[in-house]
C-alpha positions in Angstrom: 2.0 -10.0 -9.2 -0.7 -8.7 -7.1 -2.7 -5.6 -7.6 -3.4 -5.3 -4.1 -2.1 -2.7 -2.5 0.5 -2.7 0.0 -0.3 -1.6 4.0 1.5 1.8 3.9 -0.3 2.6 0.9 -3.7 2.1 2.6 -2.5 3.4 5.8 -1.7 6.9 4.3 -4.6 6.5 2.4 -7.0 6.2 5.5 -5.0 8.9 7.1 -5.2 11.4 4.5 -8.7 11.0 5.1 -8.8 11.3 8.4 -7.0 15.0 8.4 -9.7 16.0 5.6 -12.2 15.5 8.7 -10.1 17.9 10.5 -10.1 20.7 7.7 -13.0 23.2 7.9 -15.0 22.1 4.6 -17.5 19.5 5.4 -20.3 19.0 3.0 -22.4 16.2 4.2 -22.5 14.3 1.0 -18.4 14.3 0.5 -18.0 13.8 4.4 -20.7 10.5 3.6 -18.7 9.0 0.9 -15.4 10.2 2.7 -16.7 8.3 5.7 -17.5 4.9 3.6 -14.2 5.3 1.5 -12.4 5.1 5.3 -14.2 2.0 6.0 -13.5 -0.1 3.2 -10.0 1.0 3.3 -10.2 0.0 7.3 -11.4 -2.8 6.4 -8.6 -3.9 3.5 -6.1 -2.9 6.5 -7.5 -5.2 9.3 -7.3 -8.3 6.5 -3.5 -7.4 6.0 -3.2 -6.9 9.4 -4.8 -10.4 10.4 -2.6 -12.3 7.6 0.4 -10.8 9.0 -0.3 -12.1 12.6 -1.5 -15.4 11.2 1.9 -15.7 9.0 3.7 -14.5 12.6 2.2 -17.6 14.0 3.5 -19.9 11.9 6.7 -18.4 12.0 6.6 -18.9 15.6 5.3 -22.0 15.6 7.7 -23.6 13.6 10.5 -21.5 15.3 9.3 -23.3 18.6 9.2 -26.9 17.1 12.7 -26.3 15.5 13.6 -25.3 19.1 12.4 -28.4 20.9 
């Protein structure tokens, strides 16, 4: 099994980060390392995202050649 985690996690992840910009204590360090935390976790969500299009492809792909 996989230890990585799943989308939603990391969505609510980067969104619970997201409303901590919004609240009203920003210390410069914890808003730096808040900042880098967000862009790894962007990061891990753009890969999932790209492996789900790329596995939507091939679904589609093959759905077309099963068509023809």
């Amino acid at each position: 099994m996989s230890n990585q985690k799943s989308l939603r996690k990391l969505m609510d992840e980067f969104e619970a980060i997201v409303a901590w910009f919004g609240g009203d204590d920003l210390d410069v360090e914890a808003a730096t390392a808040k900042f880098e935390e967000g862009a790894k976790l962007a990061e891990q969500i753009k890969k999932q995202l790209l492996a789900a299009k790329n596995q939507i492809e091939i679904v589609k792909k093959k759905f077309d050649a099963d068509e023809s």
